[in-house]
Structures are given as structure tokens and as C-alpha cells.
N, C-alpha and C positions, 0 to 999 in steps of 0.2 A: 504493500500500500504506500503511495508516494506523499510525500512530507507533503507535500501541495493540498493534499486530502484533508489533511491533517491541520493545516494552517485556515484552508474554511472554515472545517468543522468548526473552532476556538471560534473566527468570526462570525459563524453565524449563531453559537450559544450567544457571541457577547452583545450579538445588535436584537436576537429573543431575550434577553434578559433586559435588556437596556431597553426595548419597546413596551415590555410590560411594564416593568416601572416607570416609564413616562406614559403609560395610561391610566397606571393605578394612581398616581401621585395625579394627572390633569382631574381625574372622574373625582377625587377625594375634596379638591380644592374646587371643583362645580357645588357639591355638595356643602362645604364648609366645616364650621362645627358644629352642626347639623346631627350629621351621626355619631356624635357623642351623647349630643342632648336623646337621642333615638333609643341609642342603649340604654343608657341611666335609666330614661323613663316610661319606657314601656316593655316593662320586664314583667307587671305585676299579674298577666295569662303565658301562663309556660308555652303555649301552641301561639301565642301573640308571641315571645321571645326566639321561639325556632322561626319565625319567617322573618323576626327580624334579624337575628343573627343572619339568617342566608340571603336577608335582600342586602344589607350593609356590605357583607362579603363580596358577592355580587358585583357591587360598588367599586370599592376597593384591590377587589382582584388578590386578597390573600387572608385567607383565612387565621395563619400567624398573626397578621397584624389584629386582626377583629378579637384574636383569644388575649392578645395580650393588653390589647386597651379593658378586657373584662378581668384580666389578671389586676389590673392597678386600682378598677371601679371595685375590687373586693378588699385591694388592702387597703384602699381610701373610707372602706367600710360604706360606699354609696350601693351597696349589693349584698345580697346574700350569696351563700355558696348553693345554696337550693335557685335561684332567680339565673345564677350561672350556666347553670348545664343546659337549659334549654338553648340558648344563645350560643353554644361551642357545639350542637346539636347541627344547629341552623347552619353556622358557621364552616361546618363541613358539607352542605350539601351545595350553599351558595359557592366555595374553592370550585367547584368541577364547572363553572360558566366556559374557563378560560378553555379550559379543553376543547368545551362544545365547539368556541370560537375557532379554535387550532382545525378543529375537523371539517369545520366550512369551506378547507379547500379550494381558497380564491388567492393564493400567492401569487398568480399570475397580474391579479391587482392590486398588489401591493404596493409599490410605486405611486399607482395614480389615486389611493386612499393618504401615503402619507402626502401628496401631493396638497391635494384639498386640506388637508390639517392644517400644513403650512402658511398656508393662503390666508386661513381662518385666523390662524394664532398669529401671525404678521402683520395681518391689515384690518382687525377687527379690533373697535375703538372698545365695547362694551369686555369687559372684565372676565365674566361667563363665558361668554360664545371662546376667549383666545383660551381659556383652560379646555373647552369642549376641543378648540382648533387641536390643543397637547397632548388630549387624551387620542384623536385619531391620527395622528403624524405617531404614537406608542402602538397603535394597534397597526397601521403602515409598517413599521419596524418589526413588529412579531411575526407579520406573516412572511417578512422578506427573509429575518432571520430562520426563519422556518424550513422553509425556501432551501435558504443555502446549507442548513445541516442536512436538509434529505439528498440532497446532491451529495455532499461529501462523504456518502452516507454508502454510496450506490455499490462503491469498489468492494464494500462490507459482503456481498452479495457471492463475490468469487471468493470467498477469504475465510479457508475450512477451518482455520483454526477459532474465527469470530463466531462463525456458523457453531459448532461444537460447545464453545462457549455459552450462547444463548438456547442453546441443548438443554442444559446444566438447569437452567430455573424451572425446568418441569418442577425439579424438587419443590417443595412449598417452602420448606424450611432456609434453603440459599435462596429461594426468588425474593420471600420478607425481607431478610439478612438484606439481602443486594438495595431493595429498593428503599428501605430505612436507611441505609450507609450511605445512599446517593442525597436523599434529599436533607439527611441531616445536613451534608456537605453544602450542597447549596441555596440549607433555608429556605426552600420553597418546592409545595408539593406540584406546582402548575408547571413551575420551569421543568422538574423531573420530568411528568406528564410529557410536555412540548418533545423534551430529549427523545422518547418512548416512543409517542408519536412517528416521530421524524424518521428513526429506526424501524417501524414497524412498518411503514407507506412503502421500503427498499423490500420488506417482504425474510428481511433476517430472521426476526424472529413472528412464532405462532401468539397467535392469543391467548390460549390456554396458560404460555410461560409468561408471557405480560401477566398477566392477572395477577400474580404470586407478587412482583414487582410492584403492581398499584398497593396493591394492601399491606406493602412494605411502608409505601409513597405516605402514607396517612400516619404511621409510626414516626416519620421521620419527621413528620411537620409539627410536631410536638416538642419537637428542640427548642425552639423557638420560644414556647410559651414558659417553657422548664427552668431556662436562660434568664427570660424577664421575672422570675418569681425566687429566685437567689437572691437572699437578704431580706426577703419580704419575709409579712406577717405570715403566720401558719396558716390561716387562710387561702390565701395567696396563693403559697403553695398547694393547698389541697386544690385549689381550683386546675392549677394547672396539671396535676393528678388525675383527676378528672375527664378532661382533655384524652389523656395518656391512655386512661383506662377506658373509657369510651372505643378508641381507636386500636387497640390490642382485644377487649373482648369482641370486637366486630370484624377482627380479623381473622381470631377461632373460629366464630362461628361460621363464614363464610367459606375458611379452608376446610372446614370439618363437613360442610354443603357439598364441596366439591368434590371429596371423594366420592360421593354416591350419587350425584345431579352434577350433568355435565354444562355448567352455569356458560362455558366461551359458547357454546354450542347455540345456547339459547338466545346469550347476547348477536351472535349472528344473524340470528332468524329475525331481528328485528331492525337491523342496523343497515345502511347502506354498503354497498360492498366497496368498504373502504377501510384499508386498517385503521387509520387515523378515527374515523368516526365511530368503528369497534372501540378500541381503547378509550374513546372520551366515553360511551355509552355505561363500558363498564364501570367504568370511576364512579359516575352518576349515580348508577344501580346501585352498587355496593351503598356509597352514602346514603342515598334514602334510605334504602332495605334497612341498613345498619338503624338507624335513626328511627323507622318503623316498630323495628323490633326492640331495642331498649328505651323506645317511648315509657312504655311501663313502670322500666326499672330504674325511670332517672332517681328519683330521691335517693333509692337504694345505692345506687352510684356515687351521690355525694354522700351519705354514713359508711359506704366502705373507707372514702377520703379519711374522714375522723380516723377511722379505725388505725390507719393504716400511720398516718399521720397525727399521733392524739396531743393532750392538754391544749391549754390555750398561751397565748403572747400574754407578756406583761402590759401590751395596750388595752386587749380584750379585756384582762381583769380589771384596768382601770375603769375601764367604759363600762360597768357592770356597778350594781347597787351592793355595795358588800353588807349594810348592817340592817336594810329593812330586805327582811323577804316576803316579794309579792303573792306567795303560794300561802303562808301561813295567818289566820286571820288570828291578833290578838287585844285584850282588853287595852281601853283608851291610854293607859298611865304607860304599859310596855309596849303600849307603837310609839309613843312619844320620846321613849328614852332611844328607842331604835334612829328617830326622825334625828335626835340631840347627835347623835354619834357619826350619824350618817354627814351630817351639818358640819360638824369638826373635822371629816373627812375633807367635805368640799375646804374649808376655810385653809387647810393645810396645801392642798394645791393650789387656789389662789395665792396663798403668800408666797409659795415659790414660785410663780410667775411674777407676782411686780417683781420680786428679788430678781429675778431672772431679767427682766425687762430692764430694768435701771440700770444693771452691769454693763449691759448692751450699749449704753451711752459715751462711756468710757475706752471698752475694749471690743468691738464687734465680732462677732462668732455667728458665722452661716448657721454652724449643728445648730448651736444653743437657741438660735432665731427660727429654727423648723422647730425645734422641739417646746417651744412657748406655744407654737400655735397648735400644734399638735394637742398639749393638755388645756387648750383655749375650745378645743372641739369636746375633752372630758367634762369640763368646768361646763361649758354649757347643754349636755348630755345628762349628765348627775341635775342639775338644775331643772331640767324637762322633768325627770323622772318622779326627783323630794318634791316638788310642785305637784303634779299629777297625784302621787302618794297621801300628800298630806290633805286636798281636796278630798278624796275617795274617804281618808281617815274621819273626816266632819261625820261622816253620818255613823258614825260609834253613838253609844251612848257614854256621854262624857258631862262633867261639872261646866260651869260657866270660863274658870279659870283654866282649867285644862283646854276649851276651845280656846281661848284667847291665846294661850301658849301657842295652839297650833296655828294658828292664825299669824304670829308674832315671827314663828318658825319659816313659813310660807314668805315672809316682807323678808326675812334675814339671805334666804335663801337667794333669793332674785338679786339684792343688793352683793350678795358676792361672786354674781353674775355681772353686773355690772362692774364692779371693779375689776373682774376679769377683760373686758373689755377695755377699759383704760388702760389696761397693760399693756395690750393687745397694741393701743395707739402707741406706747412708749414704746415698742419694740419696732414699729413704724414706722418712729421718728429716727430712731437710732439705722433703721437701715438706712431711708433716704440721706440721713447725715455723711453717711459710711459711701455710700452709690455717689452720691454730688460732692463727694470730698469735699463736707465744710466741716467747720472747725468752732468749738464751743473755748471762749475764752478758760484763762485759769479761776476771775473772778467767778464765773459762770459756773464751772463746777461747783466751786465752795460755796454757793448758792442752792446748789442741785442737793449738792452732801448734805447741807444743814435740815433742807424740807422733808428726803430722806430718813435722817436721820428720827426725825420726829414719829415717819408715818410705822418705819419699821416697829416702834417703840409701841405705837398702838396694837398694828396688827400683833406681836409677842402680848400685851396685855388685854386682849380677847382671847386670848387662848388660858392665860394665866385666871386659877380659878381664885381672883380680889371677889372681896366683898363689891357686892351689886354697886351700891350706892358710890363707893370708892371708885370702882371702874369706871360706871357714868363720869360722875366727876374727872377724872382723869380724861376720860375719851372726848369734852366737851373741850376743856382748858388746850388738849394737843389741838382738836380741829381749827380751836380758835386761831390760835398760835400759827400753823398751817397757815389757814386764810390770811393773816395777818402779814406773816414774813412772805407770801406769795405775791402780795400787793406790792409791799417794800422794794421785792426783788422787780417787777416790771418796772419802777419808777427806775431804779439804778440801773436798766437796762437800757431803758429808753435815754436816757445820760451817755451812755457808755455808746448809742447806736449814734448819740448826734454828735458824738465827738469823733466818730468813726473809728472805734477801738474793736469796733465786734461789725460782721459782716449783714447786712440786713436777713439776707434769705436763713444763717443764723437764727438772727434773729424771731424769724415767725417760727422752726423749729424748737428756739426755749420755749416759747407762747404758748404751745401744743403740749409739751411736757410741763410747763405748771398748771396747766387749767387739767390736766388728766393728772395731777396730783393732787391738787384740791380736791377733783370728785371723787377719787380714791378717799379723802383722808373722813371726805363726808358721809361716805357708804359707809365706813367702817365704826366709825363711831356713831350711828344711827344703828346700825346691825348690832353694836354692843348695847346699847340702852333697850332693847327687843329682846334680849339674850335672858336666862335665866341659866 
């Protein structure tokens, strides 16, 4: 076989790879962020989330991509791992479009489709129409690449040792092997497909030995999801398990068919007589079928996940009520002490978020700025949850004062919600400071430190069990003081900006950080005088 053979084959893998992704990336950018919002939000009918995992897919032209944006909507927690499976369901049936495309066998106009793309994407003023021009100048590209691997493909045809070779995947067991090792390699089960195709039109290999190969094809496209869900939540991970095992028991089942139902045979009997159209047919088949047949057992598919993959992430336990339990109903005095605990919970992660947020001021840290907002998403979860609880808790039969309590509990709750929020802005202000390279004077800080100083002083003295009376007291005289020196500090600010000592943009940065200090200092000492 001469080098020359050799050097198409590579160019016309590189200009079928290169055309697909400039259709899947034009078709993605027609749609926008569209199909994200698509996923997130209509997942909540499983048979509503298989059509839309397969129409997104569809879209997109890679089913990898589609598992793995549902990989990140589950460790984002915008998902269940039950909401999942139907969408990597979909997800595999919409992958086989590109196929179907491959088998329409019009390379011979390939040229004059990327032709018109070009045209489109060149001289079309509207936005739309030139990503639609880039999706078809991609689909131009695939069928030419197409084109030139079945050509380089042909010499394969006189070439015993190639021929013998594709022998070999009668086996099921080397055809899976083969065709999971290929597509792991090139992250994509469409381009494997395309490769297969191109091969098959030369007539080297049977259908029967493809087949073994596609059902590899679908093992290997799981790379991809396995890759993006490294480092993630356990979740995360299960999902893309999922995925795996979806795609492995639909590949038993299938080879376990074939021993006894001759499945190439039938797929023939339906197909055009073209290899190319055989193999996309099969793809198809299998995915639906597959997807037919563990319809049933999707749930069952995400608790083997658990099983396999068990306990939870120390985010999930966050995000979890640890001291009230909504399963057990108990008298009005011990849900309340449950509610008091739960409360001290929450108030202990709000204080390490301002902590957290004010450091940020100083010395900026990426982690430490993802991980404020990260327990910004617990802090307001836990709050959903004591809120919702302590409503439900009203209808006990309880004293006048024990509702009050709960009542008191409900205001304390929300306000440490809100100072979660103010932190939220201080961690804000510290990145924009951090991003625009400005610069907070020395006066400035020692200004920052003093108001600090005071509010940490509070937030430690709600936690510390003072006498009632003592605390108020306390918590009134800090706020005041707070309020006070926060005024002071804008006057000597506003001195310092018209002498031009401190930079104005600066400037409305400190603005932002004492007005989200004051309301910090007034939630919390309002939360303490509530407190019992």
C-alpha cells in the first residue's frame, strides 16, 4: 500500500473531523445558551428528558458533549442523578444523526454545499444565518473528508493481510475491545462511525464484524464523560457511571441477541444496499433498542450508581439539615431545640464566610472566592429548608411563648441569610479590586480593620452563651459604634479622594464594602436580641 494512500487517509480523517466540529460548534452557536437552559429545565418527565437529551444531541452532533454539560448540571446540584439518565438515554440515540448524514451519500456535492456555507457565513450581515453559513461549509467538509478516506481506503480491498485482519472482529469480544480503543482515542463515537463507514463502502469489511465494533463505538464515548467527572462530586461521578453502564449492559444484551438472531441480516433487509447506510442503520437500532429496553430499569441504573459508588461528598452533607429530621414528628419544646441547633449551624457558616470575604480584601485567592460562594449556595439552602420547617412546626400544639420563639427563630434565620449575602458583595468587591488592579490605601485598610474588628466581636458574642440582657446591650452599643465609625470613615474618605490620595473607582469599591458592613453589623445584632 503506497505512502500516498496513507497521507489521504490522515487528510481526509483531518478535514471529517475538522467539518464536524465546525458544524457542531456553527449548529451550537444558532442555538445559543438555549440548550442549556433546555437541559436544566425540562428534565422534570423522564420521556420529556430522552427527547431532549436526543434532540440537543442532535444539535450539537456529540453526545460526549451533551453527557458532560449533564455531568457539571449534577455536580452544580441543578439535577438529580434520577433527572440524568433519561437525558444520556436521549443522548445516545440523538449521536447516531451524524451517521445517518455520512450514509446520504452525496460527497459528490460536497464542494458545492461547503460552497453555499461560505457564501452565507461571508456575506450574511445577520448573526444567525453566518453560524447557519458555518454549520454547512462543516457538513461540506465531512462529506468531502468522507470522500477522501473511502478513496484511500480502496487499495485496502487487494491487501490480504487488512482483509484477515477485519476477519478477526467476527469475534464479539476483539470487535468491542477494537471499537472502545478507537473511539476512546478519538473522543468521538460519530468520527469512529464516519472511519467505519468509509471502510465499509470499499466493501473490506462485513456487517456482521462492524456491528461488534459499533457496540464497542458507544463504550468508548464514555471517556469523555469519565474525564469530565475526575475531581467532581460523587454524584458527578455516579452520573457519568451511568453513562458507562447504560452503554456496557446494552452491549450484552445485544451480543448475547446475536448469537441466536442474526440482527446484520435483518438490519439489511431494511437498509439500502449500501454499507455506509447498513452501519449508520445499525448504530441507530442498537441505540433505540438499547434505550427501549432499559427504559424500565433506568432508576434501577442510577441505585446500582450509589451502590457501586457509595456515601456522600462533604458538600452533600452540608447541603443536608443535620439537626431537624423531617421524617420524625416531635412535641413543640424538642423541635425547637432541634430548630436552636440547627440555627447555630447556619450562624457558624455565615461567620466563616464574612471571615472569609474580608481576607479576600487584602490577599485575593481564586479557591477561597469559589468556595464563599459555594457555602453562599448552603447558607441559602439551610435557610429554604429552617424557614419551610419552622412554618410546618406552627401548627404543633405549643404555648404563646414557644410560638413566639418560633416565630423569632424564622426572623433570625432569614437575617443570616442576608448577611450571607453581604459577604457575598464583599467577596465581589475584592475580586473586581483584584481583576481592575486597584489598590485600597494603607489609611483605608486601618479603617476596614477597625469596622472588622468590631463586627467579628459581635458575630463571637452571639454565639457566646452572655446573659440575654448583657448581649443585647452589647450587640446595640457594637452596631452603634459600627454605624458611627462607618460615617466617620466616608467623611475621611471623601478628604482623602479630593486630595487625590486614593483612586476614585477605589473609591466606590470602599463605598460597597462599608455599606455591606453596616448591614452585616445590623443583621446580626437584630438576630441576637431574637435569640434566646
Amino acid at each position: 500500500m503506497s505512502i500516498n494512500y496513507f497521507i489521504e487517509l490522515l487528510g481526509g480523517l483531518a478535514l471529517f473531523l475538522y467539518g464536524m466540529e465546525m458544524m457542531s460548534t456553527g449548529l451550537e452557536l444558532v442555538a445559543g445558551d438555549k440548550l442549556r437552559v433546555i437541559i436544566e429545565k425540562m428534565t422534570s418527565n423522564f420521556f420529556k428528558a430522552i427527547l431532549v437529551g436526543a434532540g440537543v444531541t442532535a444539535i450539537i452532533q456529540s453526545s460526549s458533549a451533551t453527557t458532560v454539560m449533564v455531568v457539571g448540571f449534577v455536580n452544580a446540584g441543578l439535577m438529580t442523578i434520577y433527572q440524568s439518565v433519561g437525558i444520556i438515554m436521549g443522548a445516545n440515540i440523538g449521536t447516531t444523526i451524524t451517521g445517518q448524514l455520512v450514509a446520504l451519500n452525496i460527497s459528490t456535492l460536497a464542494p458545492i454545499i461547503a460552497f453555499v456555507g461560505f457564501l452565507l457565513n461571508t456575506f450574511s450581515k445577520n448573526k444567525r444565518k453566518r453560524y447557519v453559513g458555518q454549520s454547512i461549509i462543516g457538513l461540506g467538509f465531512l462529506f468531502m473528508g468522507m470522500q477522501f478516506m473511502s478513496d484511500s481506503m480502496a487499495p485496502l480491498r487487494d491487501y490480504p493481510g487488512f482483509v484477515t485482519l477485519m476477519t478477526k472482529f467476527d469475534n464479539p469480544f476483539l470487535g468491542v475491545i477494537a471499537g472502545t480503543a478507537i473511539t476512546a482515542l478519538l473522543q468521538s463515537s460519530s468520527a469512529s462511525l464516519g472511519i467505519l463507514q468509509a471502510i465499509s463502502n470499499q466493501g473490506v469489511i462485513t456487517l456482521h464484524s462492524a456491528m461488534y465494533i459499533i457496540l464497542g463505538f458507544n463504550i468508548g464515548t464514555c471517556v469523555t464523560s469519565v474525564l469530565s467527572s475526575v475531581g467532581s462530586s460523587k454524584n458527578a461521578r455516579r452520573t457519568a457511571l451511568v453513562h458507562v453502564l447504560f452503554n456496557i449492559i446494552g452491549t450484552i444484551i445485544f451480543v448475547t441477541i446475536s448469537l441466536f438472531v442474526p440482527i446484520d441480516e435483518i438490519i439489511k433487509g431494511f437498509s439500502r444496499d449500501l454499507p455506509a447506510a447498513e452501519i449508520a442503520n445499525l448504530h441507530t437500532t442498537f441505540n433505540i433498542a438499547t434505550t427501549i429496553l432499559l427504559i424500565p430499569f433506568s432508576k434501577k441504573l442510577a441505585d446500582l450508581s450509589f451502590k457501586i459508588i457509595p456515601g456522600i461528598d462533604k458538600e452533600q452533607e452540608e447541603m443536608s439539615l443535620q439537626y431537624i429530621n423531617l421524617n420524625v414528628v416531635k412535641d413543640a419544646p424538642a423541635t425547637f431545640t432541634d430548630v436552636k441547633a440547627e440555627i447555630r449551624r447556619l450562624l457558624d457558616i455565615v461567620t466563616m464566610n464574612y471571615e472569609s470575604s474580608v481576607s479576600l480584601l487584602s490577599e485575593f485567592d481564586e479557591e477561597k472566592y469559589d468556595e464563599i460562594f459555594r457555602r453562599e449556595g448552603v447558607i441559602n439552602y439551610l435557610n429554604k429548608q429552617i424557614s419551610a420547617f419552622i412554618i410546618d412546626s406552627l401548627g404543633l400544639s405549643m404555648n404563646e411563648k414557644t410560638s413566639a420563639n418560633f416565630a423569632n427563630y424564622l426572623r433570625i434565620s432569614r437575617d443570616m441569610e442576608r448577611i450571607g449575602d453581604h459577604s457575598k458583595n464583599i467577596a465581589e468587591v475584592a475580586k473586581l479590586k483584584y481583576d481592575e488592579k486597584l489598590e485600597f490605601t494603607d489609611m483605608t485598610f486601618e479603617e476596614l480593620r477597625e469596622i472588622n474588628s468590631i463586627i467579628e466581636k459581635m458575630f463571637h458574642s452571639a454565639i457566646d452563651k452572655l446573659d440575654k440582657d448583657e448581649r443585647i446591650t452589647f450587640m446595640r452599643e457594637s452596631n452603634e459604634l459600627v454605624q458611627k465609625e462607618a460615617s466617620n470613615f466616608r467623611n475621611n474618605h471623601m478628604l482623602r479622594m479630593r486630595e487625590k490620595i486614593c483612586n476614585p473607582e477605589s473609591g466606590l469599591l470602599y463605598e460597597k464594602t462599608l455599606a455591606a458592613m453596616e448591614r452585616i453589623s445590623s443583621y446580626i445584632s437584630n438576630a441576637s436580641k431574637l435569640a434566646n
